[in-house]
N, C-alpha and C positions, 0 to 999 in steps of 0.2 A: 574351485575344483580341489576335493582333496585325495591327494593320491595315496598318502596310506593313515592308516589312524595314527594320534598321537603316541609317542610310544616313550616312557618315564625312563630313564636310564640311571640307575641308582649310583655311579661312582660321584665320588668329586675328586676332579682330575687336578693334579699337578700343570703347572705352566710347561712349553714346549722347552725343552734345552737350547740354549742360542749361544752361539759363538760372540765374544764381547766385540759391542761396535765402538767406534773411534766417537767416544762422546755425541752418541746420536741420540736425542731428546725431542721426544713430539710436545712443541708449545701448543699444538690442538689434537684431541683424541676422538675416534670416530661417532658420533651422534646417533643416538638411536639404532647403537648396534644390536639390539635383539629384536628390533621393529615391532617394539610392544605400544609404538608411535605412532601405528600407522607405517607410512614411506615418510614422513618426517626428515629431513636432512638429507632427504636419498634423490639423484634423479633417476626420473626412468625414460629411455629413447625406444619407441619400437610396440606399444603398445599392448604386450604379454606379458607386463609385472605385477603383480597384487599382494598385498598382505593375505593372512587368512591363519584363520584358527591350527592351535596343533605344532605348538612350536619343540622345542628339542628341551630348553628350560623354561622360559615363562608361555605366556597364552595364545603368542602369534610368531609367524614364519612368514619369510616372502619366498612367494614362488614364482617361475616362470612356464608359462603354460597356454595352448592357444590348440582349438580345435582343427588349423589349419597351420602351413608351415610360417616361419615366422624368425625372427630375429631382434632379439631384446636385448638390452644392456640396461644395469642399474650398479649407479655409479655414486662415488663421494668424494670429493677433494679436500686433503689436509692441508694446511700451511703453515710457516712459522716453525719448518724443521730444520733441526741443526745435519749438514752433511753427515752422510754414515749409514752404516746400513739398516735396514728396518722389513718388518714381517707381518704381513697381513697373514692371520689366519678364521677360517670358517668354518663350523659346523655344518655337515652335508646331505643331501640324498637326490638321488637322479635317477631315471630310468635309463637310459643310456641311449643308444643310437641316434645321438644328437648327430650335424654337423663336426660342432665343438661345442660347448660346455666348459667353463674355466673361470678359475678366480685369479685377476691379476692385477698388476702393478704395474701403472705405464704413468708417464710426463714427468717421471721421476729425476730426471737428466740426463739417462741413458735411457737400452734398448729396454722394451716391455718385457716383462717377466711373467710367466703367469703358469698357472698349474690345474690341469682335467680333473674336473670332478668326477670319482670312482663311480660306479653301477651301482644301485643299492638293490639288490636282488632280494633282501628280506625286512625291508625296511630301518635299518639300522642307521642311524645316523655314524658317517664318519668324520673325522675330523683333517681338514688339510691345512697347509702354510706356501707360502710363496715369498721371498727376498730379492728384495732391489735395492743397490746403491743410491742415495736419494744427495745428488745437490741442486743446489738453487731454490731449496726451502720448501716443495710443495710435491706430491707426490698424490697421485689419484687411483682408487681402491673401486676395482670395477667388474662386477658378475656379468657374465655375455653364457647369451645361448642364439645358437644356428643352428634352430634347429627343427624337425619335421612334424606334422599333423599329432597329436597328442603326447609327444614329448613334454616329460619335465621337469621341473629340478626342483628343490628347497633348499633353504639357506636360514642358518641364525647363529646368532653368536659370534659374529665378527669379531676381531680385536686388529688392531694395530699398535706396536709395538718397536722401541728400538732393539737391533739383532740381528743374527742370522740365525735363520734354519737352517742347518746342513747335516748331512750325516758324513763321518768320515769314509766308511764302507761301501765299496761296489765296487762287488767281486765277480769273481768267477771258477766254477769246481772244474779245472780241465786235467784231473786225472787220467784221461784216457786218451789224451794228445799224444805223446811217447807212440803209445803202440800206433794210432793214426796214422803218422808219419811216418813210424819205421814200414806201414801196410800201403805208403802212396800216398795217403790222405796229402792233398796241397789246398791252402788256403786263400781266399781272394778275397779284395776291398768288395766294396758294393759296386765298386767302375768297373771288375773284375780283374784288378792288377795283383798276380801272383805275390804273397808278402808271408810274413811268418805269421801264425796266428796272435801271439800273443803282443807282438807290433799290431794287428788290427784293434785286437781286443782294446790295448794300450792307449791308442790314437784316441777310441772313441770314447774312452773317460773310466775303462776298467784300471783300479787300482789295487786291488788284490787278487791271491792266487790260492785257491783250494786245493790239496793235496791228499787226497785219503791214502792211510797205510796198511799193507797185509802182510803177514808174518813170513809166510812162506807159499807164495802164491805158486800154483800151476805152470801159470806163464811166463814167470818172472817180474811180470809188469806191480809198479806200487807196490813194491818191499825196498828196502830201507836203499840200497843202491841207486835204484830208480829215483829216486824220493829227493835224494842228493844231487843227480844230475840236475832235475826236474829245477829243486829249490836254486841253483846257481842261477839256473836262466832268469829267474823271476825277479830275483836280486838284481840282476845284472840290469834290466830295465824299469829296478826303482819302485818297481812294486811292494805291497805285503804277502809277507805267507800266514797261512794257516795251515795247519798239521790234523788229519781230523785220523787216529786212530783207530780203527775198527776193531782191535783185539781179536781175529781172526785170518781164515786165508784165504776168504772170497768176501762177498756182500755181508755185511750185519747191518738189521734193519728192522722195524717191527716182527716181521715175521720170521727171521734168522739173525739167530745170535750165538751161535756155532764157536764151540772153541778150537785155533791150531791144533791140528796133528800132532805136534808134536808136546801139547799141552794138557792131552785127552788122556793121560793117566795119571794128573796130577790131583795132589790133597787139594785141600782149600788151603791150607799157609804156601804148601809152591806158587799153584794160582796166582796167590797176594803178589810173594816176590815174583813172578816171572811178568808181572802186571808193570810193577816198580822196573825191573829190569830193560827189557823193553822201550818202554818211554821212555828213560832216561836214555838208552845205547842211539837212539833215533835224532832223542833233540840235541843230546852232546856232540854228535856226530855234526849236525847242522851247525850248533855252533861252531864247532872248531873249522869249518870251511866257511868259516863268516857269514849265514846265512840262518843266524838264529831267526827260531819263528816268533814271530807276530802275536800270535794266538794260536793255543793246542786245545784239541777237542777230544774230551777223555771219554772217549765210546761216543759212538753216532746211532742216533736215531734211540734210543735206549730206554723208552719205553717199558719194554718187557725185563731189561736188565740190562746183563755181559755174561757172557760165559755161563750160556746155559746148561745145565739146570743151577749152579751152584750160585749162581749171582742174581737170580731173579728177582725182581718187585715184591714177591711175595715173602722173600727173606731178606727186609732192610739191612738187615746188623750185617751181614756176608754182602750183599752191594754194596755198602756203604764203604765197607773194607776195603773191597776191589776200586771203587771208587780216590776214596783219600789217600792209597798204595800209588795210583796215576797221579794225583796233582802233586804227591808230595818227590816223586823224579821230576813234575816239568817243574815246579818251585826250584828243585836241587840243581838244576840248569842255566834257570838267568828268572832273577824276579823281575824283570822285564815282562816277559812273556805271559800275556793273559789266558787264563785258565775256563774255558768254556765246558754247561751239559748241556747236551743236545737231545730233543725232545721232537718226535714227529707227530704232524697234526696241531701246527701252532693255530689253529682257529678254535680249539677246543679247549673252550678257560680251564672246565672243571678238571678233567684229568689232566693240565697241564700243573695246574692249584695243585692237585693232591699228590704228583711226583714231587714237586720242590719243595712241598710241604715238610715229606717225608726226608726228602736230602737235608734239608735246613734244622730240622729237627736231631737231626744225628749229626750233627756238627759237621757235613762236609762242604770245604772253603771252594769258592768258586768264583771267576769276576763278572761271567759275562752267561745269559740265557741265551743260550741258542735253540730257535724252533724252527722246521721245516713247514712248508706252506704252498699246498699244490691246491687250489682253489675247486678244481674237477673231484679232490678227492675227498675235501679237505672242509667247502664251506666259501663263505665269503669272506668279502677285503673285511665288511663292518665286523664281523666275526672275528676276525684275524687280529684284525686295531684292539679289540677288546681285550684279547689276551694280552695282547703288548703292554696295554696302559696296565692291565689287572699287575702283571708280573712287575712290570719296572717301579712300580710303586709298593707292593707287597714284599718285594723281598732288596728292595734299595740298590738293584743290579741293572747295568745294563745288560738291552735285547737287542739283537739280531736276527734277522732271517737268512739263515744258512743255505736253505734250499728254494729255491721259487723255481720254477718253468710253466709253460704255456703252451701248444701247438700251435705251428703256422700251416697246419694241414690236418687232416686226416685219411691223408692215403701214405704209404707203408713203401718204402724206396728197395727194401729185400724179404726175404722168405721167416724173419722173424717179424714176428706179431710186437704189434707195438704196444709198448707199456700204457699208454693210454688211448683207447680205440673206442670206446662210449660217445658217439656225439651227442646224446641226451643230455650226459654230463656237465658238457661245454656250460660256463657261467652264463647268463644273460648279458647278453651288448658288449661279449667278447668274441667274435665268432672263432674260428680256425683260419684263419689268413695272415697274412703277415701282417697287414694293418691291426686285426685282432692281438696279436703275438703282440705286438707292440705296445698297444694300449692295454695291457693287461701289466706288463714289465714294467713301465711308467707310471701304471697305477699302485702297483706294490709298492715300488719305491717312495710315491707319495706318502702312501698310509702310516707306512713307517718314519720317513722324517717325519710327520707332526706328533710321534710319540716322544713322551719324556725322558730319555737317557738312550734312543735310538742308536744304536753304532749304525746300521748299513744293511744292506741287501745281499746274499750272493744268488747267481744262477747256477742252478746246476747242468753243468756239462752240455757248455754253449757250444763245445767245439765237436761234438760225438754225433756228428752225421754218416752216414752211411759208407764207409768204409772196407770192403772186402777184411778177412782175417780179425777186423776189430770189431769183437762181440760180446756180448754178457759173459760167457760161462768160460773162466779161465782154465776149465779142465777142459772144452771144449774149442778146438782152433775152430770149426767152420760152424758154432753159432755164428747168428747175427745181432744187428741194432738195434734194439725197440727203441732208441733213443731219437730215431732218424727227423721224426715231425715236429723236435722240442727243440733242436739246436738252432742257434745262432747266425748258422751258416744253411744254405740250401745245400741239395744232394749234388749241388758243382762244388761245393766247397765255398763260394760267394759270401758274403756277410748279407744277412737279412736286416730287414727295415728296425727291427726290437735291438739291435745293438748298439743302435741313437741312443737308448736309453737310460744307458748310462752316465751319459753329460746332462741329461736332465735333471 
């Protein structure tokens, strides 16, 4: 059975980043990892595994596949390794609505480890990893599907390696907590025990904290006061900040990139300095309450520019200005603090290629890619991976996904229209449910640690459920939420199933 044609994938890919293991050394390496063997070295229990034409780099794949339901596993055992950690990873594709589908690591000495293979909705191979602690020498590398009537999966290009996969990053954008709170919003475990959000968030394996900033907002909310309160709390429980500047005084985003009020009669050289100004009065500020950022993100979503018309795409030499004006106040700050552009639509190599092309061309310094990644709007995971591997290897920077969300619904908790209401839209074998919500969250997260120079994931605005008073339009008190079907928490406030997914 073959479920899509062979498809040639021009890059050649860098090894995955790994955290250095304690002298772990594989004395045997996996046999007939592209099963150009046959199943050679491989067992299989279950009766729905085969080789078969069409592989990802040489001329065969093993699939999993059976016209009725079914439960496969094909497996290898290594030996003669030294304690430490180590990382199986695999080249992918699945239809999805398996059971479970997973590549994992078990008899390792500890608990199994193991990692779902993503939906390949346009036949893209993606690439995954998984890590285990391995003592007592022997560690077993094992593909499993539970899974229904013409489910399938492919696999090739295994490796095993000493290392970890991990990515430092998994965050979360919860700028709109503040006003929540201050409008009632209360927060619950998944037991439903009343807690603070950012103690749930925390517990369940979130380790940074997104904060976008507006110049002079309507409602007070995320301008530089806020921003301060905001950054103590996050500190104070040991997390990271990120600072993501908007250089206006509502949303900047593809489609709006408006300048302040009060910046709406200025030259292009005020522009510059009130750019430099700005950023710097914000991050000094943080630091001097000890709560310097982590990472500052010089314009979000920036696409089209900053400070339109004068800063637009169309006029590099003026972006670019406005651009090196921001890193050179967060530089002047703490060279600590990594310097992020942020770019929406991370599944889109080509226009993601031709913005950075353009940046990097006009000398502006930067550490880190940051790309937004709504899969409904956006594309797929293999899509997504692509950019990642494209960018972290073309321009020698680490990438992040700044933005990801998901729906655990589509039905609409108030009288505001939800930002994403298409069910057509919906990815294949991620429906609208919290289960969905969750395996979509999990799978970001994978795609991205098995890229090369991955920092992390953030969600956007896991805490922005439906709230009376807290709504899009800060000129606006009684908008509402479009946000209501994408948060983290249900409309009690409850922590939903997808915020597991950050210990994974």
């Amino acid at each position: 059975m073959s479920a899509f044609p062979t498809l040639l994938t021009a890059a050649v890919l860098a090894a995955a980043a790994l955290a250095p293991p304690p002298q772990a050394v594989a004395a045997s390496t996996l046999a007939n990892p592209g099963f150009e063997s046959g199943a050679s070295g491989w067992t299989s229990t279950g009766g729905a595994s085969f080789t078969e034409a069409g592989g990802r780099s040489g001329s065969t794949r093993l699939t999993h596949w059976s016209s009725s339901a079914y439960r496969v596993e094909t497996r290898q055992t290594l030996t003669g390794l030294t304690s430490g950690w180590y990382t199986a990873r695999a080249w992918v594709r699945s239809s999805g609505w398996q059971n479970t589908a997973h590549l994992a690591l078990r008899d390792c000495g500890g608990a199994e480890q193991r990692v779902a293979l993503p939906v390949s909705a346009d036949g893209l191979w993606t690439r995954v990893a998984v890590s285990a602690q391995v003592s007592g020498g022997r560690c077993t590398v094992a593909l499993v599907s539970d899974a229904k009537a013409g489910n399938w999966i492919n696999v090739d290009d295994l490796e095993f390696v000493g290392g970890r996969a991990a990515v430092p990053v998994r965050g979360g954008d919860t700028s709109t907590l503040p006003k929540s709170e201050a409008n009632g919003g209360v927060y619950r475990t998944a037991s439903g025990q009343a807690q603070d959000a950012l103690q749930v968030l925390g517990t369940n394996g979130m380790n940074l904290v997104r904060l976008k900033v507006w110049v002079n907002p309507a409602d007070g909310y995320n301008d530089k006061a806020r921003v301060l309160a905001m950054a103590k709390r996050v500190k104070d429980r040991g997390m990271q900040l990120m600072i993501d500047f908007h250089y206006s005084d509502a949303w900047a985003d593809p489609g709006r990139q408006r300048k302040p009020a009060a910046w709406a009669g200025y030259s292009f050289a005020q522009l510059t300095k009130a750019v430099h100004d700005h950023t710097y009065d914000v991050l000094n500020a943080l630091k001097a309450q000890g709560t310097t950022a982590d990472y500052t993100q010089v314009g979000n979503e920036i696409n089209p520019g900053m400070l339109l018309p004068d800063g637009s795409s169309d006029n590099w030499a003026n972006l670019s200005a406005l651009l090196k004006s921001g890193v050179a106040a967060v530089r002047a700050v703490s060279s600590s603090t990594k310097v992020m552009l942020h770019l929406a639509n991370g599944a889109d190599q080509g226009t993601v290629r031709w913005w950075f092309d353009n940046a990097v061309s006009r000398g502006v310094p930067f550490d880190v890619v940051g790309l937004s990644y709504y899969g409904y709007w956006h594309g797929t995971l293999g899509a997504l991976q692509r950019t990642l591997f494209d960018v972290s290897a073309r321009y020698g920077k680490d990438v992040m996904v700044v933005e990801t969300a998901y729906p655990f619904t589509m039905a609409d908790a108030d009288s505001e229209p939800n930002a994403f209401s298409d069910s057509s839209k919906l990815l294949p074998g991620y429906p609208a449910t919290s289960e969905g919500q969750l395996a979509h969250f999990r799978d970001v997260i994978s795609v991205v640690q098995a890229v090369p120079r991955a920092l992390g994931v953030v969600y956007w605005e896991p805490t922005w459920y439906a709230v009376p008073g807290n709504g899009w339009d800060p000129y606006d008190p009684d908008s509402g939420d479009g946000w209501d079907n994408q948060a983290l928490f249900d409309w009690s406030g409850r922590a939903l199933p997808a915020i597991t997914a950050f210990n994974r």
